[in-house]
Backbone as ProteinMPNN parsed JSONL, in Angstrom:
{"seq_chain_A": "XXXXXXXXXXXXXXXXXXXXXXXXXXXXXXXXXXXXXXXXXXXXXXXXXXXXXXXXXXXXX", "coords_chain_A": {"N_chain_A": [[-8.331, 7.911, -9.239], [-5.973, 5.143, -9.568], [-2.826, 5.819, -10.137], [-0.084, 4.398, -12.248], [2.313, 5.228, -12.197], [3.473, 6.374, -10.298], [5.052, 6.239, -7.304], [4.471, 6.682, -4.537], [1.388, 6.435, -2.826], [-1.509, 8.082, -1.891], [-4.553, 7.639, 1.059], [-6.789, 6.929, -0.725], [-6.171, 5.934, -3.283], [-4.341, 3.845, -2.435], [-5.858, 2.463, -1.518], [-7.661, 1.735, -4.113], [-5.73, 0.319, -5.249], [-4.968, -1.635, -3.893], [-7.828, -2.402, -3.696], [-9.5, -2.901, -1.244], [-11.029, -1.256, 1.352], [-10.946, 1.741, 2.812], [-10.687, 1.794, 6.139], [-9.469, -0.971, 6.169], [-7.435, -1.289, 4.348], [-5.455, 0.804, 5.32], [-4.878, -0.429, 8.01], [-3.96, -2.926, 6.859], [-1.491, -1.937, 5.509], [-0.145, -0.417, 6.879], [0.74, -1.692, 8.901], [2.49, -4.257, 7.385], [4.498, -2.77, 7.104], [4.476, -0.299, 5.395], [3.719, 2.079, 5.173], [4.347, 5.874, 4.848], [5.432, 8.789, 6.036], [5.272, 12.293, 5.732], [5.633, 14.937, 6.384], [2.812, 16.043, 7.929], [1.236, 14.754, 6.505], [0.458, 11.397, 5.422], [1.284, 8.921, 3.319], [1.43, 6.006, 1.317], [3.687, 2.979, 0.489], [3.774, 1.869, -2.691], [6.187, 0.416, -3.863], [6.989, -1.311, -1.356], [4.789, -2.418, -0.932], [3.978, -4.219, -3.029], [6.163, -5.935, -2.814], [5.647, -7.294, -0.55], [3.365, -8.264, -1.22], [4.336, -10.43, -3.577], [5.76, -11.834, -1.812], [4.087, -13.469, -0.484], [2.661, -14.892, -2.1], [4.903, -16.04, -3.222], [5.415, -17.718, -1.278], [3.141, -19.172, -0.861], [3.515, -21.28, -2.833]], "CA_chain_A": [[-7.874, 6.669, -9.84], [-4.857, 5.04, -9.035], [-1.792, 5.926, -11.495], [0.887, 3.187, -11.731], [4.022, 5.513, -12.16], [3.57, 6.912, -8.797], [5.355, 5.259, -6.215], [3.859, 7.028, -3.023], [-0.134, 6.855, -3.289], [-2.427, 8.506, -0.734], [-4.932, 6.514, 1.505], [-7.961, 6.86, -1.239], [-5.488, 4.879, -4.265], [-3.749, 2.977, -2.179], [-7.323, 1.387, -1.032], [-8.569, 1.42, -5.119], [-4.812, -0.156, -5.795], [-5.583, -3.392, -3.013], [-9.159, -3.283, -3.57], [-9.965, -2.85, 0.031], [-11.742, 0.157, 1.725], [-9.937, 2.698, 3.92], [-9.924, 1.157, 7.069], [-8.606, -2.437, 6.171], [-6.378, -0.969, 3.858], [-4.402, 1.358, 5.75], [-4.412, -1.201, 8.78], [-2.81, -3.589, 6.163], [-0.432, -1.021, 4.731], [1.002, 0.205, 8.122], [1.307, -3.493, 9.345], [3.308, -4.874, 6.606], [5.444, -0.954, 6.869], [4.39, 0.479, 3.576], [3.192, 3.501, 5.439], [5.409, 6.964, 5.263], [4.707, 9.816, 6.712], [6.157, 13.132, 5.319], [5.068, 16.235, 7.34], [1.525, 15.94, 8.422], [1.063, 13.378, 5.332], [0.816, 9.404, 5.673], [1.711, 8.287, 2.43], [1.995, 4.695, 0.985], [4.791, 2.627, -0.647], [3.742, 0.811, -3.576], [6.744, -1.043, -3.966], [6.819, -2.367, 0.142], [3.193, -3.214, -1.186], [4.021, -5.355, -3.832], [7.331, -6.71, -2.395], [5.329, -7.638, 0.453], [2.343, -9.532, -2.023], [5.007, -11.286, -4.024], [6.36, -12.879, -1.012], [2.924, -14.169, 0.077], [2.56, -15.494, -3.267], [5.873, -17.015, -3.921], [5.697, -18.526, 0.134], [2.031, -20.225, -1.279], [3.714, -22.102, -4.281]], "C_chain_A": [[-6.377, 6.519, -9.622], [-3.708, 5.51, -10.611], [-0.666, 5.242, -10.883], [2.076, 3.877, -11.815], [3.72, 6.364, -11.077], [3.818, 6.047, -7.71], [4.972, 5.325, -5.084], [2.329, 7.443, -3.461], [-0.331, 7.205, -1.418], [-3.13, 7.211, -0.49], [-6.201, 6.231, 0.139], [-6.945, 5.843, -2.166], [-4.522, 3.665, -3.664], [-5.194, 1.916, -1.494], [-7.944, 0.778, -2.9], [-7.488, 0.475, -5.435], [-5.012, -1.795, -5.284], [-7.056, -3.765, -3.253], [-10.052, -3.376, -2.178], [-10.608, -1.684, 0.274], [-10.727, 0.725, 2.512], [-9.699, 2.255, 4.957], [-8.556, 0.115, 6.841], [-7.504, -1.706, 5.506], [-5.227, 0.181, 4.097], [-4.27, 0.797, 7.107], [-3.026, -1.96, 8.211], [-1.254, -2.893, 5.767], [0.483, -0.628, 6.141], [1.406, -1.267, 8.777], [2.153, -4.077, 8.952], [4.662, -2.897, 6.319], [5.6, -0.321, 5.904], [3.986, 1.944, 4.045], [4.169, 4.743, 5.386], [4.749, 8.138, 5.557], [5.911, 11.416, 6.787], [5.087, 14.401, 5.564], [4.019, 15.525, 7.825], [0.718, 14.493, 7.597], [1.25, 12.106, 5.537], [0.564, 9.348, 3.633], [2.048, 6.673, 2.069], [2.703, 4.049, -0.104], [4.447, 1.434, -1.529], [4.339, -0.544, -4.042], [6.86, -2.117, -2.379], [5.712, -3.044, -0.295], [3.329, -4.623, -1.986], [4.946, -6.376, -3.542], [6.709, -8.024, -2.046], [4.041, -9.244, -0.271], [3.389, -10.627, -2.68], [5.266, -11.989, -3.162], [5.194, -13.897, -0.579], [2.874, -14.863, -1.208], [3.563, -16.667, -3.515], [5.793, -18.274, -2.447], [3.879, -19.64, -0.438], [2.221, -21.108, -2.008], [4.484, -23.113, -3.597]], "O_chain_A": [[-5.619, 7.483, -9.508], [-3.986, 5.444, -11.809], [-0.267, 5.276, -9.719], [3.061, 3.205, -11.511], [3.905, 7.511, -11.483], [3.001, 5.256, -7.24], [4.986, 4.312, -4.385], [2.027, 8.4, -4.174], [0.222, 6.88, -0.368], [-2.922, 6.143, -1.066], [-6.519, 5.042, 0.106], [-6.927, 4.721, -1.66], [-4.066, 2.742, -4.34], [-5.156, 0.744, -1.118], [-8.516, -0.304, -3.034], [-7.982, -0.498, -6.004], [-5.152, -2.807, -5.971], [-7.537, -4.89, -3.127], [-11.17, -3.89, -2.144], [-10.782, -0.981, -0.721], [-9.704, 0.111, 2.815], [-8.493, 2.124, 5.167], [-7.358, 0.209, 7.108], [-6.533, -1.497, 6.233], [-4.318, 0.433, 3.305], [-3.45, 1.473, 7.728], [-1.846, -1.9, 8.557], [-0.154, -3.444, 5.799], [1.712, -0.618, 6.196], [2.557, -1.625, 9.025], [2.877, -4.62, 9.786], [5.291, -2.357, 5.409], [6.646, 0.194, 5.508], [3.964, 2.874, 3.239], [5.086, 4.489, 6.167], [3.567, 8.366, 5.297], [6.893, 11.61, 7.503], [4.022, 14.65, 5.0], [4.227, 14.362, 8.171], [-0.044, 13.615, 8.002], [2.375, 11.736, 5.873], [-0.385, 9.811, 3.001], [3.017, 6.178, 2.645], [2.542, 4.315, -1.296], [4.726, 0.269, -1.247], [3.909, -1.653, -4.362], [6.818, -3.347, -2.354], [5.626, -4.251, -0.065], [2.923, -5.741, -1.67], [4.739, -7.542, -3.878], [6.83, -9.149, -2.531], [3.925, -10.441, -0.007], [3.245, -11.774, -2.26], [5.066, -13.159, -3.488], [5.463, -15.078, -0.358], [3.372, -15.95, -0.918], [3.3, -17.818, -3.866], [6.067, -19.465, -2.591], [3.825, -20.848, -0.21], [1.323, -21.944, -2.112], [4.942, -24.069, -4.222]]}, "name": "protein", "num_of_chains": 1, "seq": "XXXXXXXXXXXXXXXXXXXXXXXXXXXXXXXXXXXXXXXXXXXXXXXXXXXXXXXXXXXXX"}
């Protein structure tokens, strides 16, 4: 389960966090550059994530 005071989620919470499955959601995530990658580890950035939704949001209004 995802936990919200963690700013770098793996690929399994960063898929329960969007709602998507593993593929789409680490296509999306490395696309928009939320992806990090620390040793062998891909890691994703919550806040690039949300930045990235707000802007889609505020660019729809």
């Amino acid at each position: 389960m995802y936990n919200s005071k963690n700013r770098l989620m793996d690929a399994k919470e960063m898929c329960s966090y969007l709602s998507l499955g593993r593929n789409r959601g680490v296509e999306f995530a490395k696309s928009i550059g939320a992806e990090v990658a620390i040793g062998r580890r891909r890691l994703y950035d919550r806040v690039v994530i949300d930045r990235y939704l707000d802007n889609q949001i505020q660019e729809e209004k």
